[in-house]
MOPAC internal coordinates of N, CA, C and O (Angstrom, degrees):
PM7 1SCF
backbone

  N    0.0000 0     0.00 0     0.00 0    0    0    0
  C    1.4439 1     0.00 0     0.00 0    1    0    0
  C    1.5270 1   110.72 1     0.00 0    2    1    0
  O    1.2310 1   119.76 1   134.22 1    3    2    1
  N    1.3657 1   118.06 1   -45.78 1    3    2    1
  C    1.5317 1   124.86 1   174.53 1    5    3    2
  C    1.4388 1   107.39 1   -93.82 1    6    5    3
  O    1.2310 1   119.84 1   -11.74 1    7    6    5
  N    1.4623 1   117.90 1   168.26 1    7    6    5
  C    1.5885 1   124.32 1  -173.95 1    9    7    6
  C    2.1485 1    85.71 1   -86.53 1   10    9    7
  O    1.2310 1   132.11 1   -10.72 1   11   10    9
  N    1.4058 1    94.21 1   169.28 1   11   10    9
  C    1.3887 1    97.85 1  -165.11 1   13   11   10
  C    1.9880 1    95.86 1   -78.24 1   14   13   11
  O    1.2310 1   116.22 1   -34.07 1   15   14   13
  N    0.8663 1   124.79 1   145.93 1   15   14   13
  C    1.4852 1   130.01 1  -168.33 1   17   15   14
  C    0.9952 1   119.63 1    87.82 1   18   17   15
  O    1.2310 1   109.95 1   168.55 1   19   18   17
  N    1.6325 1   136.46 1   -11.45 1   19   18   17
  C    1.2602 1   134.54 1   178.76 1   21   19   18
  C    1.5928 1   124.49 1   -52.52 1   22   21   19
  O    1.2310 1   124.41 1   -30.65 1   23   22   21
  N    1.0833 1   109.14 1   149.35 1   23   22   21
  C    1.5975 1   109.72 1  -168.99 1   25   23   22
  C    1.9257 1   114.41 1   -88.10 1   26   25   23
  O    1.2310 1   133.50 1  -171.23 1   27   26   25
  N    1.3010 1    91.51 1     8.77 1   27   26   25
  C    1.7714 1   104.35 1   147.63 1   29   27   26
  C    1.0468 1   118.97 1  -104.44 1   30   29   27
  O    1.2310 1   107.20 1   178.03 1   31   30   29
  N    1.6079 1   141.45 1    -1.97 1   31   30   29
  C    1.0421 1   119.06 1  -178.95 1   33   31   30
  C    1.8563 1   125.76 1   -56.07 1   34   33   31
  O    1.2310 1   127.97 1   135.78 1   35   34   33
  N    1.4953 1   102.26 1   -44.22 1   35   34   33
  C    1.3537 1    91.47 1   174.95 1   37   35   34
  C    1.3182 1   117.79 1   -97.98 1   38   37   35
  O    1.2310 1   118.22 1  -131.43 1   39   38   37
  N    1.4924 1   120.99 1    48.57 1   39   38   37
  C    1.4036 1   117.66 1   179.89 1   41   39   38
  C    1.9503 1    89.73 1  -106.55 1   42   41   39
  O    1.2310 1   133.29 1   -47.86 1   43   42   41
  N    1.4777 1    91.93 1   132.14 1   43   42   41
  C    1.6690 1    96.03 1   169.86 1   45   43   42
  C    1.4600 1   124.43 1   -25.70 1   46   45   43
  O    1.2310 1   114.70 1   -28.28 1   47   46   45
  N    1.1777 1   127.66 1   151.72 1   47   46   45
  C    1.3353 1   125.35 1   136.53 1   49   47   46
  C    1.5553 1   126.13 1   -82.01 1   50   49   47
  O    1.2310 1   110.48 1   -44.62 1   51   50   49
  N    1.1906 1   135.50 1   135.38 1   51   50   49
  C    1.9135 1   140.78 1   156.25 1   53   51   50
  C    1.1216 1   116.93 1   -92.99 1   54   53   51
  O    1.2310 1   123.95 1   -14.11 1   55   54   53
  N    1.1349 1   110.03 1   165.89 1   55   54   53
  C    1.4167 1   116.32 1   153.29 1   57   55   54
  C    1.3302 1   118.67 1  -145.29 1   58   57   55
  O    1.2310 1   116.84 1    -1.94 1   59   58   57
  N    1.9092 1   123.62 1   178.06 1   59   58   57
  C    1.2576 1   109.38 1  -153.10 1   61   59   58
  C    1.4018 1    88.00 1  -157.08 1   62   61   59
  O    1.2310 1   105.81 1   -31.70 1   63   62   61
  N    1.1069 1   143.93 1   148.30 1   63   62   61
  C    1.6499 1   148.85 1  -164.41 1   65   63   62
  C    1.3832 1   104.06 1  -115.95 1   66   65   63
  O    1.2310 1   112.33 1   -57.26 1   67   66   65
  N    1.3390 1   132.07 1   122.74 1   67   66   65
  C    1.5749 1   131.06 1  -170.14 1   69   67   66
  C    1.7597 1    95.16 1  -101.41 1   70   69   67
  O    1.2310 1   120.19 1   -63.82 1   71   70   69
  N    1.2373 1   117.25 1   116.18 1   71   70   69
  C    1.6800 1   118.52 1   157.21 1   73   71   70
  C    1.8778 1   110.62 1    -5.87 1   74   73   71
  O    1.2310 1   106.75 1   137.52 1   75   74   73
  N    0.9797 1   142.26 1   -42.48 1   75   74   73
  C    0.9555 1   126.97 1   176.52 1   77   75   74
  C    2.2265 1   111.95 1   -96.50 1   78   77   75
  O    1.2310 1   137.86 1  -155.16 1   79   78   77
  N    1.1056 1    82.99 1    24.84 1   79   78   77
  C    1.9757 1   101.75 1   165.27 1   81   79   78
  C    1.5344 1    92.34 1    72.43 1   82   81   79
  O    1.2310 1   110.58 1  -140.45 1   83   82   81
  N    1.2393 1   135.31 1    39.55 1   83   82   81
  C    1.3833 1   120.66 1  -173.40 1   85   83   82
  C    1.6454 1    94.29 1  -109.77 1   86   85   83
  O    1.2310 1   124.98 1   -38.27 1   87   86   85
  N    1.6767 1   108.04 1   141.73 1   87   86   85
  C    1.8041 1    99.84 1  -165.60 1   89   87   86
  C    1.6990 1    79.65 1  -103.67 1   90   89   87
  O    1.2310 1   124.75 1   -33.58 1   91   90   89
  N    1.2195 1   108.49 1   146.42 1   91   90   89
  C    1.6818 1   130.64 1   171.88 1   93   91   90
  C    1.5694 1   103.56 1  -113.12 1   94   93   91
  O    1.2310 1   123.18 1   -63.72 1   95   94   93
  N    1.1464 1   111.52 1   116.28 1   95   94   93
  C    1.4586 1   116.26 1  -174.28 1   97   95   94
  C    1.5900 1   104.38 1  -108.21 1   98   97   95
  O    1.2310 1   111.74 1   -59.01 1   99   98   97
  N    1.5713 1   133.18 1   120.99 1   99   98   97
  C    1.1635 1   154.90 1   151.15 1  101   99   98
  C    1.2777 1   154.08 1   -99.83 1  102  101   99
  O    1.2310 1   107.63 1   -23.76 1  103  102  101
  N    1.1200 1   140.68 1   156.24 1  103  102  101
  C    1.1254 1   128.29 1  -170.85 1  105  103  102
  C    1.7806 1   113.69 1   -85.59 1  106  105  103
  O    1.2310 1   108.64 1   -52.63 1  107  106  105
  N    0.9356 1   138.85 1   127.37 1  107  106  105
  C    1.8778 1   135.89 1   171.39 1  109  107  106
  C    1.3900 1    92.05 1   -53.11 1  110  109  107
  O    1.2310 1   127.14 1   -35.01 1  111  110  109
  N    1.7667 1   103.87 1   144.99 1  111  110  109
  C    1.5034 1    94.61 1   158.59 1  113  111  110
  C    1.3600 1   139.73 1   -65.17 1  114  113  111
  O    1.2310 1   109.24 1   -48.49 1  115  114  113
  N    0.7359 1   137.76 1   131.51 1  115  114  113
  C    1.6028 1   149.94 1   138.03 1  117  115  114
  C    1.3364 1   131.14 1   -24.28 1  118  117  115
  O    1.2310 1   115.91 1   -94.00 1  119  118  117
  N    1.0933 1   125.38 1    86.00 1  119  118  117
  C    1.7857 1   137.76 1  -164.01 1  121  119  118
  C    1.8064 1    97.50 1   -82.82 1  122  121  119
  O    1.2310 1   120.88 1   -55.46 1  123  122  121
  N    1.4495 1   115.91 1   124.54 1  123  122  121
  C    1.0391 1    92.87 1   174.30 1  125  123  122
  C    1.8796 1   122.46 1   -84.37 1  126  125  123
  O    1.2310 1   114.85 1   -40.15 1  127  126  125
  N    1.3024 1   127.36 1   139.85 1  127  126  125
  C    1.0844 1   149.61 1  -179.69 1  129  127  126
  C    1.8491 1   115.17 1   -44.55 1  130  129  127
  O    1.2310 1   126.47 1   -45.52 1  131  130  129
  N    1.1846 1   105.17 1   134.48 1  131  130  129
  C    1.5230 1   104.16 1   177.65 1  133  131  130
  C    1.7516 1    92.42 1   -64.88 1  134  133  131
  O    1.2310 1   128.67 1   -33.68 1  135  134  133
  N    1.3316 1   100.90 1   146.32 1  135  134  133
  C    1.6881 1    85.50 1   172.71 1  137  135  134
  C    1.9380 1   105.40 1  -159.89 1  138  137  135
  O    1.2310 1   123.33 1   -69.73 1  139  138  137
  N    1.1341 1   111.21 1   110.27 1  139  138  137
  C    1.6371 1   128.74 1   176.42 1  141  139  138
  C    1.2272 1    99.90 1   -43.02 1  142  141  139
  O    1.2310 1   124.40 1   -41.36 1  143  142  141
  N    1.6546 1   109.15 1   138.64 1  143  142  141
  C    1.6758 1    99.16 1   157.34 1  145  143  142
  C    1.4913 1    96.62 1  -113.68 1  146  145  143
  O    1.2310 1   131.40 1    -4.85 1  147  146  145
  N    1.4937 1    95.60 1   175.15 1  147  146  145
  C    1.7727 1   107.14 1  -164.95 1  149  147  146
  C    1.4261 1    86.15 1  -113.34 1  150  149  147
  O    1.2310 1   103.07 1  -178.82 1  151  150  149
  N    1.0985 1   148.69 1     1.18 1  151  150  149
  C    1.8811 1   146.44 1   172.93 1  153  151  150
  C    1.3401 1   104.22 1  -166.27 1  154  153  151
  O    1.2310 1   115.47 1     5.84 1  155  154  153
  N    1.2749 1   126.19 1  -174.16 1  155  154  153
  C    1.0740 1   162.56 1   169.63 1  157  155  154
  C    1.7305 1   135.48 1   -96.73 1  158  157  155
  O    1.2310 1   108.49 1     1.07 1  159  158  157
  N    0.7140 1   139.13 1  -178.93 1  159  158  157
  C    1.6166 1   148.28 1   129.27 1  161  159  158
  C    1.6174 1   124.26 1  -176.78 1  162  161  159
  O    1.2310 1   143.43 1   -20.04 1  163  162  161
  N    1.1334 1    72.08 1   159.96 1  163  162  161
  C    1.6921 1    94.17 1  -168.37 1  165  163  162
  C    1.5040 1   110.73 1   -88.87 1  166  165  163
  O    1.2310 1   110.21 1   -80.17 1  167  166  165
  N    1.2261 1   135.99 1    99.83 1  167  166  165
  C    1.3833 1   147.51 1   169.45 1  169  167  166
  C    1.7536 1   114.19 1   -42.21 1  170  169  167
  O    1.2310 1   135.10 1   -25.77 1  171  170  169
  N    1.1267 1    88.39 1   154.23 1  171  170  169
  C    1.7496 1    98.20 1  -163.69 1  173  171  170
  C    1.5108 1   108.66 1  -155.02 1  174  173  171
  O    1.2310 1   130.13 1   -54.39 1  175  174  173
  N    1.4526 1    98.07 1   125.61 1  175  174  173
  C    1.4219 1    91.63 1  -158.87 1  177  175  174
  C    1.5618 1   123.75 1   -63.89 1  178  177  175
  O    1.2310 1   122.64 1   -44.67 1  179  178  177
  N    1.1605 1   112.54 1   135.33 1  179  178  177
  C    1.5037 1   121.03 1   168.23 1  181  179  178
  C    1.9284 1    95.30 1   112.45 1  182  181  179
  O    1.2310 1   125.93 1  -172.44 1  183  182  181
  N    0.9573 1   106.21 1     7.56 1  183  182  181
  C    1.6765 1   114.87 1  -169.88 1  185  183  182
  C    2.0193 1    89.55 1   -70.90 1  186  185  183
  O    1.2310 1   130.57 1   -21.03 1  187  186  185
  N    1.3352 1    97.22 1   158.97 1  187  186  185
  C    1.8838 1   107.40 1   168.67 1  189  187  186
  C    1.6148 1    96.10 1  -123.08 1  190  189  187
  O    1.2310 1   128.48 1   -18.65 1  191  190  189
  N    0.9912 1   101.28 1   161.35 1  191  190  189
  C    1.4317 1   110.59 1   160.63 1  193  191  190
  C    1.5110 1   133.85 1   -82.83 1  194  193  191
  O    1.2310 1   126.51 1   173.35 1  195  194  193
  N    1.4600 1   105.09 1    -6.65 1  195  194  193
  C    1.3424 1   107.03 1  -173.56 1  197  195  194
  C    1.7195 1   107.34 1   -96.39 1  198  197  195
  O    1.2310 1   125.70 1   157.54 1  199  198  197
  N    1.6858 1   106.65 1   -22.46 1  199  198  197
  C    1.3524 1   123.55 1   149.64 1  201  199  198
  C    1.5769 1   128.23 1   -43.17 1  202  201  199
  O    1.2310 1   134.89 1   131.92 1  203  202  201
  N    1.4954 1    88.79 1   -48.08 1  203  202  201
  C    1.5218 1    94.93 1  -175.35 1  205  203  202
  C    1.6332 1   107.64 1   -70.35 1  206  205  203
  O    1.2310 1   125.36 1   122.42 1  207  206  205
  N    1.3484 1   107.31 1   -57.58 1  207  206  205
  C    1.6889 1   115.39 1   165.52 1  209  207  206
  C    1.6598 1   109.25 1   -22.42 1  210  209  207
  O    1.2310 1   115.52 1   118.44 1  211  210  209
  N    1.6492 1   126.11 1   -61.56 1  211  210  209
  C    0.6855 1   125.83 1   173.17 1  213  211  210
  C    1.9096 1   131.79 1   -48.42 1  214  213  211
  O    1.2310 1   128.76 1   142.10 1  215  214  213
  N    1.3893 1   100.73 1   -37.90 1  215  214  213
  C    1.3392 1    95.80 1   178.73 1  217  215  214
  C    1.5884 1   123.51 1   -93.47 1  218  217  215
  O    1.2310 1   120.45 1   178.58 1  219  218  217
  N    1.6028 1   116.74 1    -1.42 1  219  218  217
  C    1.6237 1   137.18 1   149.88 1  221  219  218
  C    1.2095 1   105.15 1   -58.16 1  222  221  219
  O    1.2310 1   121.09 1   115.12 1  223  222  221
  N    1.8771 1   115.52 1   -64.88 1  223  222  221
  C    1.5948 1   129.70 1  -149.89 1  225  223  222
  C    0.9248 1   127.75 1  -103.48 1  226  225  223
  O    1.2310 1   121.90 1   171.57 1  227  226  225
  N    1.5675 1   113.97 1    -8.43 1  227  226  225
  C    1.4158 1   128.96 1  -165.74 1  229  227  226
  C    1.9954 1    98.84 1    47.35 1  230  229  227
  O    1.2310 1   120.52 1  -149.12 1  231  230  229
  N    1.4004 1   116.61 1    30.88 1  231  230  229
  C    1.5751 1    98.83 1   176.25 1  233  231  230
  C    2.0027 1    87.51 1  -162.61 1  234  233  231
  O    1.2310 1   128.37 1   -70.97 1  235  234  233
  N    1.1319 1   101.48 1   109.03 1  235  234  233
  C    1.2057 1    97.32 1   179.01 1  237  235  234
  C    1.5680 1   122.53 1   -84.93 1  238  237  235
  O    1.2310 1   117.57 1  -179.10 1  239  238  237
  N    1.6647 1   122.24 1     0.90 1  239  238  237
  C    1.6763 1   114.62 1   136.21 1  241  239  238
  C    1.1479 1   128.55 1   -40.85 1  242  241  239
  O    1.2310 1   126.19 1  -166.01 1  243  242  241
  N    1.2083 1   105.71 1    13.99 1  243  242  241
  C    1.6615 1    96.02 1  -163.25 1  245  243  242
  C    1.8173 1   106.83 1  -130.73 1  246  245  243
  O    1.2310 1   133.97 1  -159.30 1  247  246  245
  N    1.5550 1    90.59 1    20.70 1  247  246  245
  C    1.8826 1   114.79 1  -169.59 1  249  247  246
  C    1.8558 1    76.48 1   -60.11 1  250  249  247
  O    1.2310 1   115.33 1   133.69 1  251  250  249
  N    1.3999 1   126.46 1   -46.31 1  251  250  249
  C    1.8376 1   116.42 1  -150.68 1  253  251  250
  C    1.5833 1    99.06 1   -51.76 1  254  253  251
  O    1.2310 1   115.02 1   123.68 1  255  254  253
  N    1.2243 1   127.05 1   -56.32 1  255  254  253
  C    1.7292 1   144.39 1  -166.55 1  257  255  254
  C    2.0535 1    89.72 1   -28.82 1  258  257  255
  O    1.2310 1   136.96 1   115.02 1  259  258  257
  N    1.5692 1    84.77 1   -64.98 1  259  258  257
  C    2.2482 1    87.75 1  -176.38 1  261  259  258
  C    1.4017 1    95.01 1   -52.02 1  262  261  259
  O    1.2310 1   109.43 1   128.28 1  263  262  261
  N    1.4243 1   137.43 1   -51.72 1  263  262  261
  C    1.7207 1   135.70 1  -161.85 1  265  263  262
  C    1.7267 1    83.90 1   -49.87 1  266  265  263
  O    1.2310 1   134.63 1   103.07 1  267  266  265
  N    1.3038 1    89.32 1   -76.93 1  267  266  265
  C    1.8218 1    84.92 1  -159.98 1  269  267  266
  C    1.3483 1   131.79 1   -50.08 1  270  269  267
  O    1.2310 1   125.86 1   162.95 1  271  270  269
  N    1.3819 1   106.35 1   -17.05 1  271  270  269
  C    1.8632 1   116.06 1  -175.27 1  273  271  270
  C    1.6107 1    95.62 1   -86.31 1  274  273  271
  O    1.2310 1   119.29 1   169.45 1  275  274  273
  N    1.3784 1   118.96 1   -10.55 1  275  274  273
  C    1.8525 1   115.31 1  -178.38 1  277  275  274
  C    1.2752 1   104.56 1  -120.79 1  278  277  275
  O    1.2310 1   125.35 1  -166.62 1  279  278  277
  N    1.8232 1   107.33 1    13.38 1  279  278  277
  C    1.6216 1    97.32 1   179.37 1  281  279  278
  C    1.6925 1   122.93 1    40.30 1  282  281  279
  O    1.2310 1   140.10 1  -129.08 1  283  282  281
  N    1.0403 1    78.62 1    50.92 1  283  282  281
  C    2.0503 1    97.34 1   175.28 1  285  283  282
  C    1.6009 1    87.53 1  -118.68 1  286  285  283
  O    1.2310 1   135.12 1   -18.15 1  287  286  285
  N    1.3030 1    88.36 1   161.85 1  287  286  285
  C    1.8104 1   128.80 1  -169.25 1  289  287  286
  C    1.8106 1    95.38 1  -106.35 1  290  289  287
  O    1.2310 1   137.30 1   127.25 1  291  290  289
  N    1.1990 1    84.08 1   -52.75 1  291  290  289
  C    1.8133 1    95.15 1  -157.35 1  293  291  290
  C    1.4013 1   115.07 1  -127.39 1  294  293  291
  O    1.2310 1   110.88 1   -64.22 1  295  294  293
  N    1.5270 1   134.75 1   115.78 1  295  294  293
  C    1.0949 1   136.47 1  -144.40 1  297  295  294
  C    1.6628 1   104.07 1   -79.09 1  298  297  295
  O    1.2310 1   119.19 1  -172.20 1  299  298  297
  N    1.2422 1   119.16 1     7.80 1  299  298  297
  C    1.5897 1   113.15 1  -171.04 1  301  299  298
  C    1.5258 1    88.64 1   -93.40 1  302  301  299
  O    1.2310 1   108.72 1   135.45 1  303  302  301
  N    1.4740 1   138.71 1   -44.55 1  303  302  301
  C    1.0165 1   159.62 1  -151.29 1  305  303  302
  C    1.7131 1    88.95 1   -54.44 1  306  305  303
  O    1.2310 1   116.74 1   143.50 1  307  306  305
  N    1.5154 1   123.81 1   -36.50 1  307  306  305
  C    0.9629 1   117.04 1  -172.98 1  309  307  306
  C    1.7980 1   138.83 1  -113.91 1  310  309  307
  O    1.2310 1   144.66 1  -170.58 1  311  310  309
  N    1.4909 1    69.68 1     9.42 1  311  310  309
  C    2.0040 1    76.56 1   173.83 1  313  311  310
  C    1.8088 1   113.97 1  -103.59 1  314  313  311
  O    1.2310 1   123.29 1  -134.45 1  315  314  313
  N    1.4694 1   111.30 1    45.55 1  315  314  313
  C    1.0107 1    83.80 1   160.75 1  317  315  314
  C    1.6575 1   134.37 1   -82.97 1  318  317  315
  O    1.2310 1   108.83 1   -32.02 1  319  318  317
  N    1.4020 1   138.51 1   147.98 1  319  318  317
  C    1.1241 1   136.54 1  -138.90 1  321  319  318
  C    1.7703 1    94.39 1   -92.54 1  322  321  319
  O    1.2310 1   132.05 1   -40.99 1  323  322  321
  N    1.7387 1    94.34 1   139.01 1  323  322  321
  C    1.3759 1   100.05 1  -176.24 1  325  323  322
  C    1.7019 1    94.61 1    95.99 1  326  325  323
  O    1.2310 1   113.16 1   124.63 1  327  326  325
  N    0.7081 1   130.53 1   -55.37 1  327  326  325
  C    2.1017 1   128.09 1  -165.94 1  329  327  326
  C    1.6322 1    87.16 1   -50.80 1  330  329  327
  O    1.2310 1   125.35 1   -35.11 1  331  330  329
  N    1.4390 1   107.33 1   144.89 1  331  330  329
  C    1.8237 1   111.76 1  -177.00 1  333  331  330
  C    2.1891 1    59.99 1  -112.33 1  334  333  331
  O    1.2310 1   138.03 1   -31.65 1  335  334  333
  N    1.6118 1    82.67 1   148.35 1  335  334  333
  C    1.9490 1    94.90 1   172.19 1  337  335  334
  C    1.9916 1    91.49 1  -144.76 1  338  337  335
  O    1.2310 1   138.57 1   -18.22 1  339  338  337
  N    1.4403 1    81.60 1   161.78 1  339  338  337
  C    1.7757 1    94.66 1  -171.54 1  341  339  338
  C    1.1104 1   108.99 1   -76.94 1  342  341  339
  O    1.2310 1   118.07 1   -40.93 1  343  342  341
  N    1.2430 1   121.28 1   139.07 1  343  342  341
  C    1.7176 1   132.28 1   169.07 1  345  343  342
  C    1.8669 1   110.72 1  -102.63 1  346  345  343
  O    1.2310 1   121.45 1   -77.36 1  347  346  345
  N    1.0616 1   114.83 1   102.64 1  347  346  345
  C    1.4804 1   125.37 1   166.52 1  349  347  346
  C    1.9425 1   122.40 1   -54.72 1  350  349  347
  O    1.2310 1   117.95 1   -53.99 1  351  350  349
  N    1.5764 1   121.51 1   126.01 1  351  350  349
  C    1.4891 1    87.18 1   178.20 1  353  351  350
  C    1.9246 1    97.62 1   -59.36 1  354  353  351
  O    1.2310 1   137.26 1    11.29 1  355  354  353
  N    1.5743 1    84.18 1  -168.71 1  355  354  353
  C    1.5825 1   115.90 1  -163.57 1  357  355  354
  C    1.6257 1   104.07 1   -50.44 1  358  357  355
  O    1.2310 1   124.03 1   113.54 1  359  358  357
  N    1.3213 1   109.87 1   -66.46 1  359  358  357
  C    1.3872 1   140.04 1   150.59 1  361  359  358
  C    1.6518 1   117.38 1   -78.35 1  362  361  359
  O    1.2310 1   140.70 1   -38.47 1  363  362  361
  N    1.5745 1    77.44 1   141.53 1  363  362  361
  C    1.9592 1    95.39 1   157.30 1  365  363  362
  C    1.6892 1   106.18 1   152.76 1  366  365  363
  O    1.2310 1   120.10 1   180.00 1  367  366  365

C-alpha cells in the first residue's frame, strides 16, 4: 500500500465493520516520534525538501525523517529561507 520506506510502514493496520457488514481496513494513526537530528541546515531560497532529503540521504523519500525532526505536517511549512532546520540520521 505504501512505497517501501514510508513512514507508515510500521504504523498498525485496523479495521472497522460498516452497517451493511462491509470491513474497511486502515491504517491507526501515526504519532509523530521525538526524533534527534545529527546536523542542521540552513535553507536557501528556492530549496525543496525532497532535494534536501536527497543531499543527507542520497533518497529524497525520505524528505518525512526532516518533517518529523521539525515536527512539521507539511514540508512547505519549512523552507522558509534563512531558517537553519534539523536533519535526522537516515534511521532511528
Amino acid at each position: 500500500m505504501f512505497f517501501k520506506g514510508s513512514r507508515y510502514t510500521n504504523v498498525p493496520d485496523a479495521t472497522i465493520t460498516a452497517e451493511n457488514g462491509r470491513v474497511i481496513r486502515y491504517k491507526s494513526t501515526r504519532f509523530i516520534p521525538v526524533t534527534t537530528a545529527q546536523s542542521g541546515h540552513r535553507v536557501l531560497a528556492g530549496e525543496r525538501l525532497d532535494h534536501i532529503a536527497w543531499i543527507y540521504y542520497n533518497d529524497a523519500e525520505r524528505f518525512w525523517r526532516i518533517c518529523d525532526a521539525n515536527q512539521a505536517l507539511w514540508p512547505p511549512d519549512l523552507l522558509s529561507p534563512g531558517r537553519v532546520i534539523a536533519v535526522p540520521p537516515a534511521e532511528g
